[in-house]
N, C-alpha and C positions, 0 to 999 in steps of 0.2 A: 517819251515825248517831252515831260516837265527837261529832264536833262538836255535835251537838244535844245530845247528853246532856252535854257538858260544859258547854253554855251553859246548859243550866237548871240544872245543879249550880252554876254560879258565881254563882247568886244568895243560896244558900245557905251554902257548904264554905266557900269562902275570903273572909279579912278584907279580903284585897286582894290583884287581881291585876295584875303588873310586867309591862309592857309596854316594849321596846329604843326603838322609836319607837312617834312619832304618828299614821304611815299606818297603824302595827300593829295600835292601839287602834280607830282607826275603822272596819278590816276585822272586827276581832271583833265590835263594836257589830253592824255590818250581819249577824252571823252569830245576832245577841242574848243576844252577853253582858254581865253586868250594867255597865254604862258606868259608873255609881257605883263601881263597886271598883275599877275599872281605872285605874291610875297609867303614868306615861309614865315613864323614868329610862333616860336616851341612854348608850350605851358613854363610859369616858373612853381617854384614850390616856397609858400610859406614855413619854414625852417622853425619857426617858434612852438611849431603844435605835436613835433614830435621829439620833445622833453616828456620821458617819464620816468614815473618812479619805480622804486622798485618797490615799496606796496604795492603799486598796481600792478606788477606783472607776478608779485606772486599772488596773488588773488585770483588773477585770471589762466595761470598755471593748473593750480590747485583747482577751478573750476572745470578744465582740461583732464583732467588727471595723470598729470604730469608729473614726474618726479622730478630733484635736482640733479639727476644722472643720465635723463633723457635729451637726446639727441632729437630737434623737431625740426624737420624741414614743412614749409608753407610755402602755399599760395594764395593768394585774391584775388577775388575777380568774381562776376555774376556768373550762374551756370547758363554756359552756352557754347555751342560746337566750337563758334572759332576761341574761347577759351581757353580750350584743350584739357579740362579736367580728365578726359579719355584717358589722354596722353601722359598726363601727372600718375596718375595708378597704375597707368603699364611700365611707365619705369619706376613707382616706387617697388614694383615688386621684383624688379631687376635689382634694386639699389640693397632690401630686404632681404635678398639671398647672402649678400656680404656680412649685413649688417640687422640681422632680424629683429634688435629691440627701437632701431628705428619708429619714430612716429611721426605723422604726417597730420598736417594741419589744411584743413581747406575753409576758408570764409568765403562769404557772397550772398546775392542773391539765391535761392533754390537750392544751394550750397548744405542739407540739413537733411538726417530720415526719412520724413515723408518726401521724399525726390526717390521714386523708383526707378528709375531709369540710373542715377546714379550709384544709388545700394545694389544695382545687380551688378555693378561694374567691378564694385568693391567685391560682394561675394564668388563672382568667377576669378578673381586671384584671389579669396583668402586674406583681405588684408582687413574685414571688417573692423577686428581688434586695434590696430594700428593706428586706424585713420576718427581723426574726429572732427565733428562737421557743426561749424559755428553759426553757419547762416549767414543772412545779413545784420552786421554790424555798424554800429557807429562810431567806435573807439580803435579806428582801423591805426592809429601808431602805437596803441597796446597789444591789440594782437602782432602785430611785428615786431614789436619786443620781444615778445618771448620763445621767437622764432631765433635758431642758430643757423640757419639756411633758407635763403629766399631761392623760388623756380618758378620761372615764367614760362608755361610749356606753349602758349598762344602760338596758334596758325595764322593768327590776324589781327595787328595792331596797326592803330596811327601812332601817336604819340602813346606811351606805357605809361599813364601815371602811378600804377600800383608799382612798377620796377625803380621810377625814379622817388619813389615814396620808400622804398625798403634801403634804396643806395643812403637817400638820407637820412636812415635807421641806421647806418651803420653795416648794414648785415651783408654778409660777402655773398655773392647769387650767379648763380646762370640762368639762362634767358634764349630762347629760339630768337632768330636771329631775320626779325619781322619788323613792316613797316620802321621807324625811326629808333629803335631797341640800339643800337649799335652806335647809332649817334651819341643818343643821352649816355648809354656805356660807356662809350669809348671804348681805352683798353682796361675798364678794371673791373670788368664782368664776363664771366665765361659762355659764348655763344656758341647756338647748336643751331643746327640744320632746324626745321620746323619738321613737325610731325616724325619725328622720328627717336619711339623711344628710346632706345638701345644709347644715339646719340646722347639723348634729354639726363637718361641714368649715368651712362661716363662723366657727363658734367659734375651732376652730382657728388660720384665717387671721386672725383678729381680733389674735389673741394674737402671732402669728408676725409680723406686721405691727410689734412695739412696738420701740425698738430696747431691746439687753439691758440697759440701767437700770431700764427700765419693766417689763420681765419680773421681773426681780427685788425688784424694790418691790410686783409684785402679791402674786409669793410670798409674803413679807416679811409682806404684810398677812393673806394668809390664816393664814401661820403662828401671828402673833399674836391673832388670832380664834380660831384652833382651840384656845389651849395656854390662854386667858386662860375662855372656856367648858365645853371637854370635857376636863379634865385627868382623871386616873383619880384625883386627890384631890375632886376638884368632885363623879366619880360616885360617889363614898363617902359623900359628906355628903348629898347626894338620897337614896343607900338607907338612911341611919341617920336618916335626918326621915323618912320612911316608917317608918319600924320604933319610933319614939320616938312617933311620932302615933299608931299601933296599942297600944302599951303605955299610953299616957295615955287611949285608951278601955276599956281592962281596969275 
């Protein structure tokens, strides 16, 4: 009910309504709100908070217990179905049969031991060892430091800040290929079908396959993608041309 009444009000109340992404806008359309007022205007990313050092990523390695010969693929994000941590453990154990010293990094919400539902996930593949669970954090451009592979396995994104937060790490990634992922991507991120591990672990081994020049020349590329589009200066000039366009129709 709140939504219907909000979509016939939005043909009237507001001058215009901001929309983070594109999937956003077209889910409300199909909802019927007015598609003429609806503006798209992407998050940008403040670029200065992920400079780190490298004390700090061996610190938090070493707290990991990570060696300097381990290979760690991660994710971020809160524990929740459309998240897909499901889907992250059923291909890392595809991606583990290549590559079994592999290790797998999950931050988040709920994201830690005491989550039963996600230790039984882990113990029905065996990858208990492998995987280690940070929880939630607040030094989320350290933990992607010490990441060599970023994997967005989501079923359901609007805009992906944790995807365009590891492009700006640098770190070369694949990504399900959900709400605006593809956008922010562009071409320098490897997408996969949603929900589909089999897909999710090709990515990975595509990637894991390059040797580390090439990994880090993808990074390289997506960094400069994400910093040269989504800066948090670029999303201030989209919301002030919105707000300069509404004042010139006064």
């Amino acid at each position: 009910m709140v939504v219907k009444i909000s979509a016939l009000l939005s043909r009237w109340i507001p001058k215009k309504i901001l929309c983070v992404a594109e999937s956003a806008r077209e889910e409300h359309i199909k909802y019927g709100y007015d598609a003429e007022r609806m503006v798209v205007v992407h998050n940008g990313f403040d670029f200065s908070h992920f400079t780190v050092s490298q004390a700090q990523k061996s610190v938090l390695r070493e707290e990991c217990g990570f060696s300097s010969e381990d290979f760690v693929v991660g994710w971020l994000g809160r524990f929740h179905s459309e998240k897909g941590q499901e889907n992250f453990i059923k291909a890392a154990k595809i991606v583990s049969v290549k590559y079994p010293k592999t290790k797998f990094l999950l931050i988040g919400r709920r994201c830690n031991a005491e989550n039963a539902t996600l230790m039984g996930w882990l113990t029905d593949v065996g990858l208990q060892d492998q995987f280690v669970l940070l929880g939630e954090r607040r030094d989320a451009p350290v933990c992607l430091a010490i990441m060599d592979l970023f994997c967005m396995p989501s079923s359901n994104e609007g805009f992906p800040n944790a995807l365009g937060e590891a492009m700006a790490s640098g770190l070369p990634c694949v990504a399900t290929e959900v709400g605006d992922a593809a956008v922010l991507a562009s071409d320098t991120v490897i997408m996969v079908p949603p929900e589909n591990e089999q897909a999710l672990a090709e990515g990975m081994l595509k990637i894991m396959a390059l040797s580390r020049e090439q990994r880090l020349q993808m990074g390289e590329h997506s960094k400069a993608w994400v910093m040269s589009e989504f800066s948090i200066d670029t999303s201030r000039q989209r919301f002030e041309a919105v707000y300069l366009a509404m004042l010139a129709d006064c």
